[in-house]
C-alpha positions in Angstrom: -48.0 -8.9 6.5 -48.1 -8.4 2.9 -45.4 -11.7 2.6 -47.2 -13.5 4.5 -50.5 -12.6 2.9 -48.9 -13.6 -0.8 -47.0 -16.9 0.8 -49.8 -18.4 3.8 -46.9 -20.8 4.7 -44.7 -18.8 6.0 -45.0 -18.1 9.7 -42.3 -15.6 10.8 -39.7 -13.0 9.4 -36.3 -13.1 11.0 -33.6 -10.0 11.2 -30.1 -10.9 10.6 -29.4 -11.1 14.8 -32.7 -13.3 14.6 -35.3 -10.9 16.2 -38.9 -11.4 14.5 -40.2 -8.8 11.9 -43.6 -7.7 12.5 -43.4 -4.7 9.7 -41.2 -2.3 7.7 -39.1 -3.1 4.8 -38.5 -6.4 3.8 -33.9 -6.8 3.4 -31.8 -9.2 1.6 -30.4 -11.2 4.6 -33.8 -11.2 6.7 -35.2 -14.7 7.2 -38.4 -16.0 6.0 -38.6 -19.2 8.2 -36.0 -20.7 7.2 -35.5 -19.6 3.6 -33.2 -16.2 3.3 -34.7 -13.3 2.0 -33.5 -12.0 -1.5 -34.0 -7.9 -3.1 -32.4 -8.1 -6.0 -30.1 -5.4 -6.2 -30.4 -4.5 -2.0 -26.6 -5.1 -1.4 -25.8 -3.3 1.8 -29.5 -4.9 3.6 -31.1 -1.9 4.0 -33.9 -2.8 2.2 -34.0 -0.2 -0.9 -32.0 0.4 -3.7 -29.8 3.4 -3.9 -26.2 4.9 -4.9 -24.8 2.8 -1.7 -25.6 -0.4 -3.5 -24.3 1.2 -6.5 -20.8 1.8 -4.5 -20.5 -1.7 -3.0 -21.2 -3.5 -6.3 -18.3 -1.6 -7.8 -15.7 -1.8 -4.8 -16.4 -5.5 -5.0 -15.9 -5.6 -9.2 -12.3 -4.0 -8.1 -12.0 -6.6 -4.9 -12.5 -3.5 -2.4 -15.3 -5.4 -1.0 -16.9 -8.7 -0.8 -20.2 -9.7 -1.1 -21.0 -13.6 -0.2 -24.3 -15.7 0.3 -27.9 -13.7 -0.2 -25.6 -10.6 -0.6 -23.8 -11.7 -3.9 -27.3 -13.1 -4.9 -29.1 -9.6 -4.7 -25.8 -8.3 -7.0 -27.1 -10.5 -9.8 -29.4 -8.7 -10.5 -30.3 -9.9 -14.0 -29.8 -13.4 -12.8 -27.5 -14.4 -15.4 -25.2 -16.4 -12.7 -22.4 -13.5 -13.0 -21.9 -10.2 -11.2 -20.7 -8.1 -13.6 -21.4 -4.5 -15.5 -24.7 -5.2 -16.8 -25.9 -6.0 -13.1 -24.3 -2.3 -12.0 -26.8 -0.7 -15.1 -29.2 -2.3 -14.5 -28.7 -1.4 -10.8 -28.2 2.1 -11.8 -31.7 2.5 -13.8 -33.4 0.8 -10.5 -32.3 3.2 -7.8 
């Protein structure tokens, strides 16, 4: 509600299987009409930022995991354009 309240235009929240969101936690991946929901640094979707974030940003730095779409969006989270380091301190100080 507070989305909507801030942004009048937009009608409905999505979940990533396409179920409306009436409340909670806004999570990268959710859909805002038809525009995908961004929180910078919220890798794994859940919404916050914590130590799992933290992990997933470094296993995909080593190519242990990939990140694609609003996923590698929310792990730049200075956006400079790059996922590197500076994203994971900045990360880091967030949690």
């Amino acid at each position: 509600s507070q989305l909507k309240n801030m942004y009048p235009d937009i009608k409905n929240v999505y979940d990533e299987n396409g179920g409306e969101v009436t409340r909670g936690k806004l999570r990268t991946g959710y859909r805002a009409d038809s525009a995908c929901i961004v929180i910078l640094g919220d890798l794994d979707g859940s919404g916050t930022i914590s130590s799992s974030d933290m992990k997933l940003l470094m296993e995909y730095q080593i190519g242990k995991a990939q990140l694609s779409g609003a996923f590698l969006k929310a792990a730049d989270y200075n956006s400079d354009g790059t996922v590197d380091n500076r994203d994971l301190v900045l990360i880091s100080k967030n949690k």
